[in-house]
C-alpha positions in Angstrom: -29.8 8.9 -12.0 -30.0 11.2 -8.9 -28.9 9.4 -6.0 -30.3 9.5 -2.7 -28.0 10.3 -0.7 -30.1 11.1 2.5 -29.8 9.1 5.9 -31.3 9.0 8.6 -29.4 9.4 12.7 -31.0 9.2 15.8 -34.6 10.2 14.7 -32.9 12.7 12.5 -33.0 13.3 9.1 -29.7 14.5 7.2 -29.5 15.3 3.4 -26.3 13.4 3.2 -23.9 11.4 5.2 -21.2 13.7 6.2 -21.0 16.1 9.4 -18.3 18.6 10.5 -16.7 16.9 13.3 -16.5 18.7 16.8 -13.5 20.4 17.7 -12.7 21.1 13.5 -15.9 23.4 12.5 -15.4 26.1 15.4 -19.2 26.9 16.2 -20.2 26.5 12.6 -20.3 30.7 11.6 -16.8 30.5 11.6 -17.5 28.6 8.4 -20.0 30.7 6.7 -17.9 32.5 4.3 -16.3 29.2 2.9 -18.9 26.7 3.4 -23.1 26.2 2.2 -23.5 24.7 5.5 -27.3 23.8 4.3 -25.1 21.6 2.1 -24.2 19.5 4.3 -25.0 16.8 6.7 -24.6 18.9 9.8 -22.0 20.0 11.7 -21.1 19.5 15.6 -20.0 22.6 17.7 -16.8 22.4 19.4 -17.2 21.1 22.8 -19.3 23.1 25.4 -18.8 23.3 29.1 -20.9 24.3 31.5 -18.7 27.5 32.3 -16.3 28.9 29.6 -12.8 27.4 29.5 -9.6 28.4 28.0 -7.8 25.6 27.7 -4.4 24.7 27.3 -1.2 26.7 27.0 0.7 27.0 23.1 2.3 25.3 21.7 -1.7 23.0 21.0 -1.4 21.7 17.4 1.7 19.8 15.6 1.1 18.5 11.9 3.0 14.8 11.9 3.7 12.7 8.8 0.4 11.4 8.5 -2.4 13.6 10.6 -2.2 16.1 13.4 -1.5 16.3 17.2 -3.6 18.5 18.9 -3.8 19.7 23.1 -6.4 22.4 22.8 -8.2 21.3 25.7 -11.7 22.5 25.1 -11.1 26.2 24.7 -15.3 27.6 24.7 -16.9 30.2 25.5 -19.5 27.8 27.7 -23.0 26.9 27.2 -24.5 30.0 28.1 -22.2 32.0 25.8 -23.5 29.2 23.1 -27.0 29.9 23.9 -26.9 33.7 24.1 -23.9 34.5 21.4 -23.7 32.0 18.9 -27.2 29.9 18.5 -29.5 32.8 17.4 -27.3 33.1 14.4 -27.6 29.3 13.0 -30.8 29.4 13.4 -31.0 31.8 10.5 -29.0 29.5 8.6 -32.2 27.3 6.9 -31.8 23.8 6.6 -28.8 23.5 8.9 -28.5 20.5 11.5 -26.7 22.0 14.3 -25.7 19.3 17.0 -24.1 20.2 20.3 -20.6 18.3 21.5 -21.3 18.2 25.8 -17.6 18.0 27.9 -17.9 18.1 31.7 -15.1 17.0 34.3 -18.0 15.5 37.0 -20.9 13.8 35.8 -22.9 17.3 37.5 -21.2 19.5 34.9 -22.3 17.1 32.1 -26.2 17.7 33.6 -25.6 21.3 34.0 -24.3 21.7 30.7 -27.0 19.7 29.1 -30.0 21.6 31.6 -28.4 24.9 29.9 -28.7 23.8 26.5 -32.1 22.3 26.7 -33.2 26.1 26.8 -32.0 26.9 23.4 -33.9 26.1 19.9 -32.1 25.1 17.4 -30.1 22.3 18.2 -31.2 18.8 16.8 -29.1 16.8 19.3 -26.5 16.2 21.8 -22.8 14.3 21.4 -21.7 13.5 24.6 -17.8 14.1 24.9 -16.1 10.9 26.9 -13.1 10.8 25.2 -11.2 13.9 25.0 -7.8 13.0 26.3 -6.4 16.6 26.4 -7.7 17.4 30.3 -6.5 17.5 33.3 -9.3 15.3 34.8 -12.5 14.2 33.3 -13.8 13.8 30.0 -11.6 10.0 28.5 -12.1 8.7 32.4 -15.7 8.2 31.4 -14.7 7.0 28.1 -12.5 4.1 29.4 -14.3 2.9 32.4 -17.6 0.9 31.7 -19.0 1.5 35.2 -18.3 5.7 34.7 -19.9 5.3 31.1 -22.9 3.9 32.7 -23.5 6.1 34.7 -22.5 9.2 33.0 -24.9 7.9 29.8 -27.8 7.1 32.2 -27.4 10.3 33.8 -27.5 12.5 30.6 -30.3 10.5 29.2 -32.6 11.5 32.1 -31.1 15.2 31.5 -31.6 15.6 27.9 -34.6 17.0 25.7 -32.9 16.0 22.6 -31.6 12.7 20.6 -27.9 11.5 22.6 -25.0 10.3 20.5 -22.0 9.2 22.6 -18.7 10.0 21.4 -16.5 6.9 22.5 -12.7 7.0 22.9 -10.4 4.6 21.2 -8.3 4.4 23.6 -10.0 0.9 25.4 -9.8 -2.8 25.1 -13.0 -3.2 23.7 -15.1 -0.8 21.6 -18.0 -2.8 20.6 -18.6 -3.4 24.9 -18.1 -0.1 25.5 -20.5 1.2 22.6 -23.1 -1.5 23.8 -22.3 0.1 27.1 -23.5 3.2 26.1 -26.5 2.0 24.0 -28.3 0.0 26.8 -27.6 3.3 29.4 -30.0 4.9 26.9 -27.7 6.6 23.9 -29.6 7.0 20.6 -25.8 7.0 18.6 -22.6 6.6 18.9 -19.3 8.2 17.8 -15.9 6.6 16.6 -13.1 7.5 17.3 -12.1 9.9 18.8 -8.0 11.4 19.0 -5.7 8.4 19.8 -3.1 9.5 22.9 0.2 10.0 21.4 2.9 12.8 21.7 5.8 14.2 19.7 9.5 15.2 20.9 11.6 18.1 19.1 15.5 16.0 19.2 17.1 19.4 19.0 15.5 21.0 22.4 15.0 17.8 23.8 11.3 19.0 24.4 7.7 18.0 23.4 5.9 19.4 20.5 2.8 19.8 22.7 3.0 22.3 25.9 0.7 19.5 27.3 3.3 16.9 26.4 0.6 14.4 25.4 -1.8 15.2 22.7 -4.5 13.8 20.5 -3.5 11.6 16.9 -6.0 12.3 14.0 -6.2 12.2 10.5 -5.1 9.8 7.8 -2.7 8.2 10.0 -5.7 6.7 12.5 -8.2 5.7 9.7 -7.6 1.8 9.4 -7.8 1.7 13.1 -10.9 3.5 13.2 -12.4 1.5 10.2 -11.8 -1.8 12.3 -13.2 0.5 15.4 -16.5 1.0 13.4 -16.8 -2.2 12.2 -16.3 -4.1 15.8 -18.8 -1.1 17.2 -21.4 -1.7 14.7 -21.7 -5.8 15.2 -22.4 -4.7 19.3 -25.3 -2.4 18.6 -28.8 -1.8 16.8 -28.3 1.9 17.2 -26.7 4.3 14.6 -22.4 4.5 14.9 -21.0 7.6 13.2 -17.6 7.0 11.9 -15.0 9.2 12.8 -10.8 9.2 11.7 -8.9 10.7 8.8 -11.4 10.8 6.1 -10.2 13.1 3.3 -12.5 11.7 0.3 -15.8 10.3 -0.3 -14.2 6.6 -1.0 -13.6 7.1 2.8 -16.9 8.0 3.7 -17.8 4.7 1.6 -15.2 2.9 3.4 -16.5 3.4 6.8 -20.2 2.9 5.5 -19.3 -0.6 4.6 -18.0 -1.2 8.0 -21.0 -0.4 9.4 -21.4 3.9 9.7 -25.0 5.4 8.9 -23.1 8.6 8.8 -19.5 10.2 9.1 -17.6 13.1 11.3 -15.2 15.5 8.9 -12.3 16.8 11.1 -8.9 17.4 10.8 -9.5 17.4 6.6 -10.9 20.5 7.5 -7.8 21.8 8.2 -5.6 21.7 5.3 -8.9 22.5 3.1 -11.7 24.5 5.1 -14.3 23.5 2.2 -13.2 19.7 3.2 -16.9 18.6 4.2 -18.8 20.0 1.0 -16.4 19.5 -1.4 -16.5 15.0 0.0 -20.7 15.7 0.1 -20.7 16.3 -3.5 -18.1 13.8 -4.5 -20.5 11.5 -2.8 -22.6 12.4 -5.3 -21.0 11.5 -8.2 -19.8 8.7 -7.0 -22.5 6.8 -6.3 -24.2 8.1 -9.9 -21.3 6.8 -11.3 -20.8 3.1 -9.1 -24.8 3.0 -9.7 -25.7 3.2 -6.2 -29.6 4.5 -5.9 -29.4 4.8 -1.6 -26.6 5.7 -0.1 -27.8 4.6 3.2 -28.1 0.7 1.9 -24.1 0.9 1.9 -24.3 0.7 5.9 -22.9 -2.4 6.7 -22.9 -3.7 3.2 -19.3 -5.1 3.1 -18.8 -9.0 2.1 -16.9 -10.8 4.2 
């Protein structure tokens, strides 16, 4: 048997479940060399602003026990520089589903940013970034406050030429309100999680790990949280949820499938192993040729309580 692994997002059809999660795939090229990125999912850019950033000052990244910290706060070359430098060369890569991460600090760069990239072929959709919590200002402010979401949501709806996933931040009292949030303002997907707030203190300096003193948790260490995340986000919608935190195998993707994903986000996996993404694509493979599963995307939501 040859499974079907195919799903499909937002209007969007994907070979298989598993995308390179902004932030962790640089703007995809970067990737070439080690990656068949036609194997794949798709990938999301690192986040784009609407002028280029550099963001933060070293030390950015600090490997824990159990994930990663990272402060990079949105380094990019902006959406032009996306546009000019960077999209003309994916678009050569055939079969490759290329999908845009959007950060702004007002709800006017958001628009900006998104009126930029509506001028470029090639990209199948936007994720809207409300939850970075590396930033001075913006970005996880809209992420935490229903009334911002709304508007922000509504806003970039009426802006965008292209499907609109929403990439929701964990750090909230409720997930599945603020995903339903996000759904009725007009998004066609949503994200979860994104980086939990946390920091890290060297005892023998007496300083943090992160020159930004708070950072962002990922990896294995967030995954049960971001499993339940899923789960509760999935029972408040009807539209797709992508699942998002420390998956490292394809009995993860499963995992978060069962909770209620149509599709997955590969990040910080992608660190220790840069062929993370299609190595856990074609372990899915096997593994539902072995567990006798003919569709992958009848796992979504399939868990017995």
């Amino acid at each position: 048997m040859t499974p079907d692994l195919s799903v499909s997002l937002a209007g969007i059809q994907l070979k298989n479940p598993v995308i390179g999660a902004s932030g962790t795939f640089g703007y995809g090229i970067e990737f070439e060399d080690v990656v068949h990125l036609d194997r794949l999912g798709g990938f999301v850019v690192k986040g784009l602003s609407k002028e280029p950033m550099i963001g933060n000052p070293p030390p950015r990244l600090y490997e824990t026990a159990a994930g990663m910290l990272n402060a990079i706060g949105l380094q990019n070359i902006g959406a032009r520089g996306f546009v000019e430098e960077k999209l003309p060369r994916l678009r050569e890569i055939k079969n490759a589903v290329v999908i845009a991460n959007v950060f702004g600090y007002t709800r006017e760069d958001y628009e900006h940013t998104i009126e930029i990239l509506n001028t470029g072929e090639g990209i199948a959709a936007y994720e809207l970034n409300v939850s970075c919590p590396n930033t001075q200002h913006g970005g996880i402010q809209f992420g935490s406050d229903p009334r911002l979401l709304d508007e922000l949501v509504t806003s970039a709806r009426r802006f965008s030429q292209r499907p609109l996933i929403v990439k929701l931040s964990p750090n909230v009292t409720s997930i599945g309100q603020m995903a339903h949030i996000a759904q009725e303002a007009g998004a066609d997907a949503v994200s979860l999680v994104n980086t939990f707030v946390a920091m890290a203190i060297d005892i023998k300096t007496r300083t943090p790990r992160i020159a930004n003193v708070s950072a962002g948790l990922s990896g294995p260490a967030i995954k049960p949280i971001a499993v339940r995340m899923v789960y509760e986000a999935s029972k408040s919608v009807q539209i797709p949820v992508i699942g998002i935190g420390g998956i490292s195998t394809a009995a993860d993707v499963i995992e978060f499938m069962l909770a209620g994903a149509a599709a997955v986000q590969v990040g910080t996996a992608s660190y220790w192993d840069p062929r993370a993404t299609e190595k856990i694509a074609a372990e899915l493979g096997r593994w539902c040729a072995e567990h006798e599963v003919a569709r992958i995307a009848e796992l979504t939501g399939a868990m017995v309580a």
